[in-house]
C-alpha positions in Angstrom: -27.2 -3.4 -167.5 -24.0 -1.8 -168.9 -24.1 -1.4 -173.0 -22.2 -4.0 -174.7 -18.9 -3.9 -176.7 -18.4 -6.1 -179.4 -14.6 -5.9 -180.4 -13.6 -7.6 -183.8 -13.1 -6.8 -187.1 -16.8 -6.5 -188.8 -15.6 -8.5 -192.1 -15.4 -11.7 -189.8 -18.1 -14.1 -190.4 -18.1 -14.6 -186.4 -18.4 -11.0 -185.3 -20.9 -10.4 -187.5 -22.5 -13.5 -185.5 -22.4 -11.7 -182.4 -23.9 -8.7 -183.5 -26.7 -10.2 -185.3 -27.4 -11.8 -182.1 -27.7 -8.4 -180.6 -29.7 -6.9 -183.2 -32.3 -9.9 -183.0 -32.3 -9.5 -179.1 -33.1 -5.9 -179.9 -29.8 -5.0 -178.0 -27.8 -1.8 -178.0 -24.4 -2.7 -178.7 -21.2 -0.9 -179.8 -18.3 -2.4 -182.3 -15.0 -1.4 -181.8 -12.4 -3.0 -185.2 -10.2 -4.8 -183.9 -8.0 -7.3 -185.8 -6.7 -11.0 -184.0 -4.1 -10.5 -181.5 -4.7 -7.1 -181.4 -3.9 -5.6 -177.6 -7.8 -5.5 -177.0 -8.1 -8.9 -177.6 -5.6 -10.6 -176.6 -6.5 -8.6 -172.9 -9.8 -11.4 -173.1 -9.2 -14.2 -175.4 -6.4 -16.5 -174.5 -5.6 -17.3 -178.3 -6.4 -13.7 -179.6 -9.3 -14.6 -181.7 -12.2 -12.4 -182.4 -14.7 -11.5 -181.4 -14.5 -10.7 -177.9 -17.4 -8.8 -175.6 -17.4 -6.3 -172.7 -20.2 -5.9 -170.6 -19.1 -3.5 -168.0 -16.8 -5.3 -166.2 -17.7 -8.7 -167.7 -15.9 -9.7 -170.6 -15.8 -12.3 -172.7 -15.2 -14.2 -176.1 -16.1 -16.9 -178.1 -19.4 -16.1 -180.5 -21.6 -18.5 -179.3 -20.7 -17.9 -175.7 -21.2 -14.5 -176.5 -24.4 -15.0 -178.1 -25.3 -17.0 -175.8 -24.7 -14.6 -172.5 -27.3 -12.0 -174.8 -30.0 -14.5 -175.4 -29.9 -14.8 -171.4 -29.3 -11.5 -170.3 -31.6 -9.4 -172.3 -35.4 -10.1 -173.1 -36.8 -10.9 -176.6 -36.7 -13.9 -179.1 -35.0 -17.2 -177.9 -31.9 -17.8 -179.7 -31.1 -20.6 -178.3 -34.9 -22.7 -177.2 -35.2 -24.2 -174.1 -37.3 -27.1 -175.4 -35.1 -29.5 -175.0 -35.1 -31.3 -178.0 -35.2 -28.0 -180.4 -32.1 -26.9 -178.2 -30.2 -30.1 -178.8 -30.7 -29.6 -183.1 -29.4 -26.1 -182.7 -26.3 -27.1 -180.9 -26.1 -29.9 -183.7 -26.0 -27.3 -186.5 -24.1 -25.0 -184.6 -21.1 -28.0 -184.2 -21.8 -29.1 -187.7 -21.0 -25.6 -188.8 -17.9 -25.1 -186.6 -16.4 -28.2 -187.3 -17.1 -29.1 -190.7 -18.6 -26.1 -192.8 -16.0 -23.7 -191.5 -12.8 -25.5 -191.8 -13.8 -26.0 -195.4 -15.1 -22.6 -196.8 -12.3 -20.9 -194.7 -10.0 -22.3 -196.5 -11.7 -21.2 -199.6 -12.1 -17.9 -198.6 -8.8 -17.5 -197.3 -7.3 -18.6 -201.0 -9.7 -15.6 -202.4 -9.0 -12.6 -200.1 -5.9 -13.7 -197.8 -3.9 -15.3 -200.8 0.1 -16.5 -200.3 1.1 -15.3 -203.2 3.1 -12.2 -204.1 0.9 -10.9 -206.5 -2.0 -11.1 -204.6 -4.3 -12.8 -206.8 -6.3 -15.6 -205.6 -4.5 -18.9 -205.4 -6.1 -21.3 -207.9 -4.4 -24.1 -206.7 -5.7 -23.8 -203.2 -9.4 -22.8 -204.7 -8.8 -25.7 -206.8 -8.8 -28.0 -203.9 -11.1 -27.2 -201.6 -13.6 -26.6 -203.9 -14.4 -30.3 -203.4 -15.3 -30.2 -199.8 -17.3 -26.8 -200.2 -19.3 -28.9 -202.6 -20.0 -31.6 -200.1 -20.9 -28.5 -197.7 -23.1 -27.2 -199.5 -25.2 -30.3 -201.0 -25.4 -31.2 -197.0 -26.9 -27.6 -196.5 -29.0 -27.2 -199.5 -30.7 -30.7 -198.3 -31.0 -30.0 -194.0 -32.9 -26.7 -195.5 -34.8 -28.5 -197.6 -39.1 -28.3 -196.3 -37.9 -25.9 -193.4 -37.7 -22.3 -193.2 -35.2 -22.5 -190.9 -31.8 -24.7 -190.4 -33.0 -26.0 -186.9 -36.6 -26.6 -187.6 -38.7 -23.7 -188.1 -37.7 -21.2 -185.6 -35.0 -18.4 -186.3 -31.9 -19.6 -184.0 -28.1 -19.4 -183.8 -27.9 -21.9 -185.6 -29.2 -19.7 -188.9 -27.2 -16.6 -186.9 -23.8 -18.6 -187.3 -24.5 -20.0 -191.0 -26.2 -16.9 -192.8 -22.7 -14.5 -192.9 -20.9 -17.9 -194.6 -23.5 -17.9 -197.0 -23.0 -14.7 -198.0 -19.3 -14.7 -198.6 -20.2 -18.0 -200.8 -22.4 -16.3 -202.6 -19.6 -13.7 -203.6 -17.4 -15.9 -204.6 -17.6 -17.4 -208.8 -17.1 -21.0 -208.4 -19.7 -21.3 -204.8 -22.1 -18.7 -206.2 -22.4 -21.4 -208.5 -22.8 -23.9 -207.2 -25.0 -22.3 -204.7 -27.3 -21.1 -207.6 -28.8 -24.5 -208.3 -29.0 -24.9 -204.7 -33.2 -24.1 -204.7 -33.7 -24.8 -201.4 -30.9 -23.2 -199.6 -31.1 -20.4 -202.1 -34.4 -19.8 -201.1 -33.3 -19.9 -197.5 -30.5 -17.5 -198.3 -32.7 -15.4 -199.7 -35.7 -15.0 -197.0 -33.3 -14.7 -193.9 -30.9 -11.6 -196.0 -34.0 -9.4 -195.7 -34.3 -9.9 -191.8 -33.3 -6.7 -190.2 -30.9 -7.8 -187.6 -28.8 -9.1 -191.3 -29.3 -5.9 -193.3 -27.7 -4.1 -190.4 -24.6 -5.8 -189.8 -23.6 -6.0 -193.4 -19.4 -6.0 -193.3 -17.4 -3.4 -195.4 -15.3 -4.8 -198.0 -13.0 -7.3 -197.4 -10.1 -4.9 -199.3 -10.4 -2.5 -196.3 -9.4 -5.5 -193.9 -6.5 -6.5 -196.3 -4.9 -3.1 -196.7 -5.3 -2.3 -192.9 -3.0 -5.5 -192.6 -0.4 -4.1 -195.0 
């Protein structure tokens, strides 16, 4: 089979998805930066989000579909189980994540290292009011973790692949770190999954370089 191309920028909590998918598939795989809407991207996605894939001539985007195409295609550890019931709670998680962790610590995030205002310093006021629902994410997390080594039971999934790269931009960040440090259970979860190799590897340069490429 043709070697994968990854194309996103590798400070994005969902490229870094996809590759860790790779890397725990045991996958060769190459990344090529590329910011949203970028030509490259908007060639695959049809709302120029990253990341997108290219398999020879098969592309595509999305980083679960993409994850999930490598979990197929290549042999190795299941990302995604076929048990049926184990399958379902990963694509619980993995929709609990997307729909109601992301929107939240996104917003966060964005206030830190993609603030509005001209100075460029984070915006307190927007920090100030999400902070709330990262909270709520996080007491939800620290508890689903809680007895299990892993989010979907206690088997390595996608469903860890597409929370661990949040966690570590929370963990960053003063007022989630926080919070997050008297978080025992999900700390401990944090910190048994950041020595896996497949997370090691795909660790993002600064955010500052993705900035001051935008400028």
């Amino acid at each position: 089979m043709a070697k994968i191309e990854i194309i996103g920028a590798p400070q994005s909590t969902v490229v870094r998805a996809a590759r860790i998918a790779c890397e725990e598939k045991g996958v060769t795989y190459r990344l090529t930066p590329a910011r949203p809407h970028s030509p490259e991207v908007d060639r695959i996605h049809p709302f120029g989000k990253i990341p997108v894939m290219r398999c020879g001539d098969f592309e595509l985007c999305e980083s679960k579909a993409i994850a999930a195409f490598v979990d197929r295609a290549f042999p190795g550890p299941k990302l995604f189980p076929d048990d049926a019931k184990r399958g379902a709670k990963v694509e619980q998680w993995v929709s609990i994540i997307n729909t109601s962790i992301v929107p939240a610590v996104m917003a966060y995030f964005g206030a830190y290292f993609f603030p509005k205002a001209a100075n460029g310093q984070p915006d307190r006021a927007a920090i100030e009011h999400v902070l709330p629902d990262v909270r709520a994410c996080i007491d939800v997390l620290d508890k689903a973790v809680a007895g299990s080594r892993d989010l979907a039971g206690n088997e390595f999934t996608y469903a860890d692949i597409a929370l661990l790269p949040l966690l570590a931009y929370l963990r960053d960040l003063p007022e989630s770190r926080a919070v997050l440090a008297e978080k025992k259970e999900l700390t401990r979860y944090f910190d048994q999954h950041s020595r896996r190799e497949s997370f090691q590897a795909t660790v993002p340069p600064p955010m500052s370089e993705l900035r001051s490429s935008a400028s």
